[in-house]
C-alpha positions as CSV (number, residue, x, y, z in Angstrom):
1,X,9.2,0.2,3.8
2,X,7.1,-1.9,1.5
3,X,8.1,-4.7,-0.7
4,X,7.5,-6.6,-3.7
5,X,9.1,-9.9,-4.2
6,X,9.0,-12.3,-7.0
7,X,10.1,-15.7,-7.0
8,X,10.8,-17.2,-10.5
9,X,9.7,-20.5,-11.8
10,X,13.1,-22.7,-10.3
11,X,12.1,-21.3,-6.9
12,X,8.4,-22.5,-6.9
13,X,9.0,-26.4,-9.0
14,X,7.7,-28.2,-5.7
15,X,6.1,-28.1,-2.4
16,X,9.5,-27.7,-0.7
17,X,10.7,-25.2,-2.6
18,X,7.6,-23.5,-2.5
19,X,7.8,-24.0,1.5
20,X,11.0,-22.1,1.8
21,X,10.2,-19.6,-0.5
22,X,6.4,-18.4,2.2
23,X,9.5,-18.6,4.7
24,X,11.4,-15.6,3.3
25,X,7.8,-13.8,2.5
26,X,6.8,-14.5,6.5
27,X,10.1,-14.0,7.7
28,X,9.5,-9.8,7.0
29,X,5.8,-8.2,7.7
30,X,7.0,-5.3,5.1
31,X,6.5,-8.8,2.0
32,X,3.3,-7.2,1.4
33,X,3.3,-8.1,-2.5
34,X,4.4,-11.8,-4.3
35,X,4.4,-11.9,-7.7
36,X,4.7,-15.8,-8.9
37,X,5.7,-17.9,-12.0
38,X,4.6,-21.0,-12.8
39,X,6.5,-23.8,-11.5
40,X,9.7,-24.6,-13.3
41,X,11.7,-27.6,-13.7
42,X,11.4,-30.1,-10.6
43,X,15.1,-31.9,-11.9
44,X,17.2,-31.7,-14.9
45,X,15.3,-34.0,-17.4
46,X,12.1,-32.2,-16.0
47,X,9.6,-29.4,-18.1
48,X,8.5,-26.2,-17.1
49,X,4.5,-25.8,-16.7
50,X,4.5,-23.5,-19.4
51,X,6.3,-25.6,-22.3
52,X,4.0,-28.3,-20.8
53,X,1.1,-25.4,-21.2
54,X,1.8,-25.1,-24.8
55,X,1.8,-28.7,-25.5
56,X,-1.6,-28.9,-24.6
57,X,-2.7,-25.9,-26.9
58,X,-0.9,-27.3,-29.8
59,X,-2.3,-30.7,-29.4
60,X,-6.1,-29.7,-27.9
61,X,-7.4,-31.8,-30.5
62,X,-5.2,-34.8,-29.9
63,X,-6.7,-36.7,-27.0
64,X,-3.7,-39.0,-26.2
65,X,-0.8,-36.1,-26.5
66,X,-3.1,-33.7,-24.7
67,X,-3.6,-36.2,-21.7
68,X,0.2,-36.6,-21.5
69,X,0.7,-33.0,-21.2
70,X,-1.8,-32.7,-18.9
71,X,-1.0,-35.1,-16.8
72,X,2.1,-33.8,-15.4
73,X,0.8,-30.4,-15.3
74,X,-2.1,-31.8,-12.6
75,X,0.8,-33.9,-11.1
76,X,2.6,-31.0,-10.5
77,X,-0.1,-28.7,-8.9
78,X,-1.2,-32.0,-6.9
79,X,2.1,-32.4,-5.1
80,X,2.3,-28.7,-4.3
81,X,-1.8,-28.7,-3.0
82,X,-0.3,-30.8,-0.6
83,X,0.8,-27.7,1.3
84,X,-2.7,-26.4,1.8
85,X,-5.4,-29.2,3.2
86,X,-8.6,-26.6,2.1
87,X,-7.7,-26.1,-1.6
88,X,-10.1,-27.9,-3.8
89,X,-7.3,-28.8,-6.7
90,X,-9.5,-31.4,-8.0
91,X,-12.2,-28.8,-8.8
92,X,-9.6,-26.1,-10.3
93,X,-8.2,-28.7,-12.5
94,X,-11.2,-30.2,-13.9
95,X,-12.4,-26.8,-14.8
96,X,-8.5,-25.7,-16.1
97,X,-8.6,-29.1,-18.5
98,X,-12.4,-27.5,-19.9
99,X,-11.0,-24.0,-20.5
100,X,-7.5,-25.6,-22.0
101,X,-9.6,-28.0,-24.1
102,X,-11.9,-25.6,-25.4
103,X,-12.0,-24.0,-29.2
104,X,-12.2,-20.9,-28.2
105,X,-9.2,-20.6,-25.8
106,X,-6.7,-18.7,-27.8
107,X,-2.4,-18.9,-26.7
108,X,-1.7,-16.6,-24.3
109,X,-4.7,-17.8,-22.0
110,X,-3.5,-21.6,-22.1
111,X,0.5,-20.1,-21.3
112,X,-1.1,-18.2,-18.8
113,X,-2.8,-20.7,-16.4
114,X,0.7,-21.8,-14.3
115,X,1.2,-18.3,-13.1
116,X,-2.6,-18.3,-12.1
117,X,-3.2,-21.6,-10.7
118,X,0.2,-21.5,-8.4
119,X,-0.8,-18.0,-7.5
120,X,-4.1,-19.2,-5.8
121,X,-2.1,-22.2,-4.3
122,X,0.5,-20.0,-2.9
123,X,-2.4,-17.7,-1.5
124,X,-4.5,-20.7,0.3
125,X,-0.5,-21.9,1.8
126,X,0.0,-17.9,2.7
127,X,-3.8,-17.5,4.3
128,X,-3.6,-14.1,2.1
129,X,-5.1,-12.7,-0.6
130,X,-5.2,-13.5,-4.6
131,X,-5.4,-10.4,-6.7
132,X,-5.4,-11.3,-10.7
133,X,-3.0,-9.5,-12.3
134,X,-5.8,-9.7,-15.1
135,X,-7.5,-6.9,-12.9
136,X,-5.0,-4.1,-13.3
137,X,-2.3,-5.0,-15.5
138,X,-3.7,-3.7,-19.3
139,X,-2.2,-4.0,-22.8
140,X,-3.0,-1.9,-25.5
141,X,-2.4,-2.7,-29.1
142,X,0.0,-5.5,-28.3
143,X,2.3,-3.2,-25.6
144,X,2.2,-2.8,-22.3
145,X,-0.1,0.2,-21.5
146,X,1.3,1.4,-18.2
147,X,-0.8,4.7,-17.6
148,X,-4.2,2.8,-18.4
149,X,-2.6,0.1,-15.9
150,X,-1.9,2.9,-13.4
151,X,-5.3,4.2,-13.2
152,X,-6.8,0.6,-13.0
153,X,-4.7,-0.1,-10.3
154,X,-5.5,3.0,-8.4
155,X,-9.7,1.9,-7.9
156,X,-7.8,-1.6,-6.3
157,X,-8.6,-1.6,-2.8
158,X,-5.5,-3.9,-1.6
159,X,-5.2,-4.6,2.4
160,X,-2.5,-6.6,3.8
161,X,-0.4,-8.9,1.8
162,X,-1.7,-10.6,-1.5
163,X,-0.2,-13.1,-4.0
164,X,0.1,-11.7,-8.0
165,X,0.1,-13.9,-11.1
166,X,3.0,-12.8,-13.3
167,X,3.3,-13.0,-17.1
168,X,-0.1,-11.8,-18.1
169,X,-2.7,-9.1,-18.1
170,X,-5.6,-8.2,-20.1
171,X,-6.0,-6.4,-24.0
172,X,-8.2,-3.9,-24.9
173,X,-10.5,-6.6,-25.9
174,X,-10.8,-8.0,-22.0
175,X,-8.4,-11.1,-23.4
176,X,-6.0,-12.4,-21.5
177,X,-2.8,-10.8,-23.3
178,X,1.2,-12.6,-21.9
179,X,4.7,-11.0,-22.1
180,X,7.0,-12.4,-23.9
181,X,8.8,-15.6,-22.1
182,X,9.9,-14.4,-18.5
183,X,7.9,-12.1,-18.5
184,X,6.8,-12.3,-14.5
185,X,9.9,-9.9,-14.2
186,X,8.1,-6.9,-15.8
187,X,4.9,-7.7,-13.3
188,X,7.5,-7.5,-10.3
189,X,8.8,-4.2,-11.4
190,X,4.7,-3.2,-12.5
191,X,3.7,-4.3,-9.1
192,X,6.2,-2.3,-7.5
193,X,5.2,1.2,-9.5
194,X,1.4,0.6,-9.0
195,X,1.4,0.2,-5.5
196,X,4.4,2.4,-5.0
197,X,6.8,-0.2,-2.8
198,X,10.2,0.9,-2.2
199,X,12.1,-2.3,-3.1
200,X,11.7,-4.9,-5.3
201,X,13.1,-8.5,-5.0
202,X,13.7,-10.8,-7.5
203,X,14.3,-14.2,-6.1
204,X,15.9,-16.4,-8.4
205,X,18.5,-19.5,-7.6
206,X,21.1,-17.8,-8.1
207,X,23.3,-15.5,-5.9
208,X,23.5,-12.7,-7.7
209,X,24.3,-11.1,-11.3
210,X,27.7,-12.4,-12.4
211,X,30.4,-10.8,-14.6
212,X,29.8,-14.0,-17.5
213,X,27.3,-16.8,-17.2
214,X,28.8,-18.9,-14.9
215,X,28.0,-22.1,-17.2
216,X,31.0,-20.6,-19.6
217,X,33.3,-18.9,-17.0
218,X,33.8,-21.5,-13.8
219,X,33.9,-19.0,-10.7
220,X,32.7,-16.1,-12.6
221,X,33.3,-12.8,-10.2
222,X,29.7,-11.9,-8.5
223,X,28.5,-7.6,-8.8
224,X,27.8,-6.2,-6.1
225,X,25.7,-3.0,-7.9
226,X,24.7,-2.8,-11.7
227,X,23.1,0.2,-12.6
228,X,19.8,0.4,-14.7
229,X,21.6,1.0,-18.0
230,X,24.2,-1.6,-17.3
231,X,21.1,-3.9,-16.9
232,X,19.3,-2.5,-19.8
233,X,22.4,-3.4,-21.8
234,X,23.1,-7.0,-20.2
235,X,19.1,-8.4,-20.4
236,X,19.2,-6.8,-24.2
237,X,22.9,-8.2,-25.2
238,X,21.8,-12.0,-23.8
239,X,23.1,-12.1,-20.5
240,X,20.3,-14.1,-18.3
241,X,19.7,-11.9,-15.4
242,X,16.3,-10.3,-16.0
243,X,13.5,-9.8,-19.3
244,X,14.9,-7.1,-21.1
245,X,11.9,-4.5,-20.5
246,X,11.9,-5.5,-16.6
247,X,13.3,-1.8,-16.0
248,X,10.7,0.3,-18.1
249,X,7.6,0.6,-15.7
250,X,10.1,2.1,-12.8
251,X,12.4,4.3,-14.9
252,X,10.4,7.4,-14.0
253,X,10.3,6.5,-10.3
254,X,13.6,4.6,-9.9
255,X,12.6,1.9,-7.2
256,X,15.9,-0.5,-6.5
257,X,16.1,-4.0,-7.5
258,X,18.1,-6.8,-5.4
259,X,18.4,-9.6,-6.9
260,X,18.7,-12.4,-4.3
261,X,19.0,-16.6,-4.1
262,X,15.7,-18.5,-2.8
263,X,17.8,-21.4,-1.6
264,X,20.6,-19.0,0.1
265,X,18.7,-15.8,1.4
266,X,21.1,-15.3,3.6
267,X,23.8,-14.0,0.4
268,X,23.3,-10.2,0.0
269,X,22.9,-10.6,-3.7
270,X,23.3,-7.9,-6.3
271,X,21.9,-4.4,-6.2
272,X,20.1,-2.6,-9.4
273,X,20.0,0.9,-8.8
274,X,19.5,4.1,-11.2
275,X,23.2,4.8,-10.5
276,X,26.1,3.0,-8.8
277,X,26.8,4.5,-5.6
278,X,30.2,2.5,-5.3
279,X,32.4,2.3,-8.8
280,X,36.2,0.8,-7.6
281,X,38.9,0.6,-10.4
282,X,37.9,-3.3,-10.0
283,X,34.6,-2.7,-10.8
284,X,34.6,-1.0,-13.8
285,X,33.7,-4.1,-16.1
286,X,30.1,-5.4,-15.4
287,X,29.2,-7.9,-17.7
288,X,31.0,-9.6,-20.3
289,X,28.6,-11.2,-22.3
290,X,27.0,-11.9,-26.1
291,X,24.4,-13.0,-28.8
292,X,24.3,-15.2,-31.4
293,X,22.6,-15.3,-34.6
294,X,22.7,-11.8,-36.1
295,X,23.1,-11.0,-39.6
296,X,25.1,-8.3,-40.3
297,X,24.6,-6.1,-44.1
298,X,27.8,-4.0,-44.7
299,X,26.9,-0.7,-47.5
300,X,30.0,1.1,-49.1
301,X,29.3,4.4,-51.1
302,X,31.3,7.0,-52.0
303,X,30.6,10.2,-50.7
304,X,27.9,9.2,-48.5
305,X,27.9,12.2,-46.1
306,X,27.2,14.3,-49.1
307,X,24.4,12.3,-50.0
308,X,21.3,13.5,-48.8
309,X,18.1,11.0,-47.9
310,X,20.8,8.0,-48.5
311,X,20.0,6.7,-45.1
312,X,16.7,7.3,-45.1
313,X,16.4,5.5,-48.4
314,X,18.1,2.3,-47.4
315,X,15.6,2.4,-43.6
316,X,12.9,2.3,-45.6
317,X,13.6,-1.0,-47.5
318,X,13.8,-2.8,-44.1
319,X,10.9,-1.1,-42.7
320,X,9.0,-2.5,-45.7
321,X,9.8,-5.7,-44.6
322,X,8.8,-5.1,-41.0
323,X,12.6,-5.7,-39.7
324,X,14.3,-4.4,-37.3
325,X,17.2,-2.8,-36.9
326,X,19.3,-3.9,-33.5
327,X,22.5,-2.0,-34.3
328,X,23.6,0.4,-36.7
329,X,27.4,2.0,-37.5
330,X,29.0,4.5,-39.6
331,X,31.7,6.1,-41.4
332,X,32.5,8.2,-43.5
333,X,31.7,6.4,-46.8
334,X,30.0,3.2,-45.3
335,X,27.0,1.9,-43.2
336,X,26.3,-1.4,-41.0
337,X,23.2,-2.9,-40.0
338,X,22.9,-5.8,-37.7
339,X,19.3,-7.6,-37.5
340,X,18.7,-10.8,-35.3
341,X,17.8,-13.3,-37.7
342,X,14.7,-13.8,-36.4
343,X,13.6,-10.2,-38.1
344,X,13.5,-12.2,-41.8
345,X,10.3,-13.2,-41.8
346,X,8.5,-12.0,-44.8
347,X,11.5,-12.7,-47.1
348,X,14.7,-14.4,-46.8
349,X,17.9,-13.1,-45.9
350,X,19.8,-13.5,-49.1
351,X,16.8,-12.4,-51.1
352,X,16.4,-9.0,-49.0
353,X,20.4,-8.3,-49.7
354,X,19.1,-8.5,-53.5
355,X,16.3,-6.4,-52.6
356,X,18.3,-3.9,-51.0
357,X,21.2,-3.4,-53.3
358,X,18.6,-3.0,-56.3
359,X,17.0,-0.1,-54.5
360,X,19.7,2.0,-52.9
361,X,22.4,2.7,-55.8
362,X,25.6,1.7,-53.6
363,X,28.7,1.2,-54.3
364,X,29.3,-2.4,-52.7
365,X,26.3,-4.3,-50.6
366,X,27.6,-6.9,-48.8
367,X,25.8,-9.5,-46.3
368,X,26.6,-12.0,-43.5
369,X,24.0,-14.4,-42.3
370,X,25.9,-15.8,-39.2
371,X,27.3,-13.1,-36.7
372,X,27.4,-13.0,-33.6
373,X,27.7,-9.5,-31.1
374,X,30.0,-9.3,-28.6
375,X,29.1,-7.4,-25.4
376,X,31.4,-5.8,-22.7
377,X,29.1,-3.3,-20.7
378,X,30.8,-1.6,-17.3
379,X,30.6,1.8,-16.2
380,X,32.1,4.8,-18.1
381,X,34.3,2.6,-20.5
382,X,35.5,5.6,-22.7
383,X,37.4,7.0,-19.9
384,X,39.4,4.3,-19.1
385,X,42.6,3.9,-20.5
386,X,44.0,0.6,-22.1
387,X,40.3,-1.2,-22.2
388,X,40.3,-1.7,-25.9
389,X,43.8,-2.5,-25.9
390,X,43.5,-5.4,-23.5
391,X,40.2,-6.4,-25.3
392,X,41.9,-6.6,-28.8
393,X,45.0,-8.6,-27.4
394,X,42.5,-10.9,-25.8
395,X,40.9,-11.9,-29.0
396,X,44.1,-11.6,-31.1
397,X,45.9,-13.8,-29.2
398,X,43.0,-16.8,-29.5
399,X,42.6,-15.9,-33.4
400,X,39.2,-14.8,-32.6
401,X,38.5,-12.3,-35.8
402,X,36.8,-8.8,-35.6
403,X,34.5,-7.6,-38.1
404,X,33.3,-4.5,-36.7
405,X,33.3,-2.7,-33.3
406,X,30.6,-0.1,-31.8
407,X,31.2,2.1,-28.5
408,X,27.5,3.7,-27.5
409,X,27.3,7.4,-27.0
410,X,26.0,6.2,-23.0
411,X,29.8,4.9,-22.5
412,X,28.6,2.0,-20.8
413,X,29.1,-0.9,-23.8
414,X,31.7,-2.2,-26.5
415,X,30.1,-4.4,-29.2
416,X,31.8,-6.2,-31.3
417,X,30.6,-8.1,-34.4
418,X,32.9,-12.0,-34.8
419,X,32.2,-15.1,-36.2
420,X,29.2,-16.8,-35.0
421,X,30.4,-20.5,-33.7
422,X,33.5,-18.1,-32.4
423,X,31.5,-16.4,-29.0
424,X,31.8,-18.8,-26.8
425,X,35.7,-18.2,-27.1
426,X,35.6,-14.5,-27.3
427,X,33.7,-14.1,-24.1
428,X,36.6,-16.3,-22.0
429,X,39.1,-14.8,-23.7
430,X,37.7,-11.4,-22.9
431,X,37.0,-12.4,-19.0
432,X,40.5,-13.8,-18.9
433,X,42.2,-10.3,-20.1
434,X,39.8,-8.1,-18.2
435,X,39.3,-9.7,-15.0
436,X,41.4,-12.5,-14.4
437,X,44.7,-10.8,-15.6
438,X,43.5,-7.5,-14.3
């Protein structure tokens, strides 16, 4: 059996976490791959490298604000050089304060210099190899371009174990190109196709995937097995378990996923597999979790499924504007969009609802600027009896409003569209009539 095993950026803040972390790698021969992040917070009032990273791009200019940046980056990557007496760190951070300082060193290079610096520390601590992820990992117009990364990986002659940089690759252009934020995820699960391994671990500092963030539910109920929809849903929908596209590179060759706890290895952790092998009555209910800021545009017209092109008419006005839809519902006379607010960025929201309602010949337009999406995911939800029931006696009995409410064709999710300052509520209210009173 061969492994990949990432540790996020909680797991590798300092020396001795970095220390226990080469423990679990050494502590099984068949660790042959370790994708890193950048280090993360060292204590609560600390930064991440990275938002320390993109203080420096923003103020490269700004001598004073740059060397505070800076600063704690070196101090960071001094304390954890400590590990290895051979590394020249003075050397690799003269020449990364050059390449961050220089005019030509575009974002996702800068963001991209934790992952690669604590990579090459983490090798020299290991005595293994560094392979760049820069060397097989390719992008092509922006997305991840997994066959061209497949057949760059396939000239890699790799021997033994090695140490991967997550978060970036290369463009078409030979540029450094990054995921989005947490982005080392989708490496792991790249790694893991590429070189074929049979498991993939995610170490985190947590024990596991819970039923809601444990922050808002005290004593949240741990999973034993998610499947690779349920996740899908869960990483989409907000819950913070893994980046939402960590699942794509492996879809066609379903490698498992455990999720595990760096400071307690010992914990079994949760299992991600294409299909549950073990569903109780218990387990039915997965995650209970949710997103804020959504907008949600409401369209009544009589007759609409006699109207042909209607739909197509009214996609067109937000493809225009380069927005996206998230969700979409319909009846019999009416349609619902929901777009994350981030989507308006060419025009405002109220100005598109204008836009829209002069341009599609509707009955009644009608838009909402601040909704928020509640998500209960679990396995084959349709075919269990009294699960809205309890849901909608949850929420009515804390005054908790429903606007809409969507059940996908997959049978694995419930969405339901409330007030935005009202989640928080809905999602311990929801926990308390599905799993607590269960």
């Amino acid at each position: 059996m061969i492994k990949v095993c990432k540790f996020g950026g909680t797991s590798l803040a300092n020396s001795e976490n970095i220390r226990r972390c080469c423990a679990i790698v050494q502590a099984e021969e068949q660790r042959q791959f370790v994708v890193v992040s950048a280090p993360g917070k060292k204590n609560k009032n600390g930064r991440k490298v990275t938002d320390l990273l993109l203080d420096c791009y923003h103020n490269r200019f700004d001598e004073t604000r740059f060397a505070a940046a800076f600063g704690e980056i070196a101090d960071t990557f001094r304390e954890i050089a400590t590990l290895t007496k051979d590394f020249p760190i003075e050397e690799e951070l003269s020449a990364m304060r050059q390449q961050l300082q220089s005019s030509e060193a575009n974002l996702d290079f800068v963001l991209s210099r934790g992952e690669y610096l604590n990579a090459r520390l983490i090798a020299s601590y290991l005595d293994c190899a560094f392979l760049d992820a820069a060397q097989f990992i390719r992008f092509k117009k922006g997305e991840l371009d997994v066959a061209e990364t497949l057949a760059c990986a396939k000239k890699l002659r790799v021997e033994g174990r090695c140490v991967i940089p997550g978060f970036y690759g290369l463009d078409e252009d030979g540029h450094i190109k990054t995921f989005s934020r947490g982005g080392s995820d989708i490496t792991g699960s790249l790694v893991a196709r590429v070189f074929e391994c049979d498991l993939y671990e995610n170490w985190t500092d947590v024990d596991g995937i819970y039923v809601s963030d444990p922050k808002v539910i005290e004593n949240s109920k741990k999973v034993e097995q998610v499947s690779f929809r349920e996740l899908r849903e869960m990483s989409y929908m907000g819950a913070s378990v893994l980046h939402a596209e960590t699942l794509l590179p492996i879809y066609e060759r379903p490698i498992p996923i455990v999720i595990k706890n760096s400071f307690q290895p010992e914990l079994a952790g949760t299992q991600i597999l294409q299909k549950r092998t073990e569903v109780s009555e218990k387990e039915t209910i997965t995650c209970i979790t949710g997103k804020n800021d959504y907008t949600c545009i409401q369209i009544a017209k009589t007759m609409l499924d006699k109207q042909l092109g209607f739909v197509k008419k009214v996609t067109a006005v937000f493809e225009e504007y380069h927005i996206n839809i998230s969700h979409t519902h319909s009846g019999l006379d009416n349609l619902c969009f929901f777009v994350e607010r981030s989507q308006y960025k060419e025009i405002a929201f109220e100005e598109f609802v204008k836009v829209l309602t002069a341009r599609i010949d509707a009955d009644k337009v009608k838009g909402y600027e601040k909704i928020a999406l509640l998500a209960i995911i679990g396995h084959n939800l349709s075919g269990k009896v009294g699960i809205l029931a309890k849901i909608f006696n949850a929420l009515r009995e804390n005054e908790i409003n429903v606007k809409t409410i969507y059940q996908s064709i997959s049978e694995c999710n419930i969405i339901i569209g409330i007030e935005d300052n009202q989640l928080k509520d809905s999602v311990k209210a929801v926990y308390r009539g599905l799993i607590e009173n269960a």
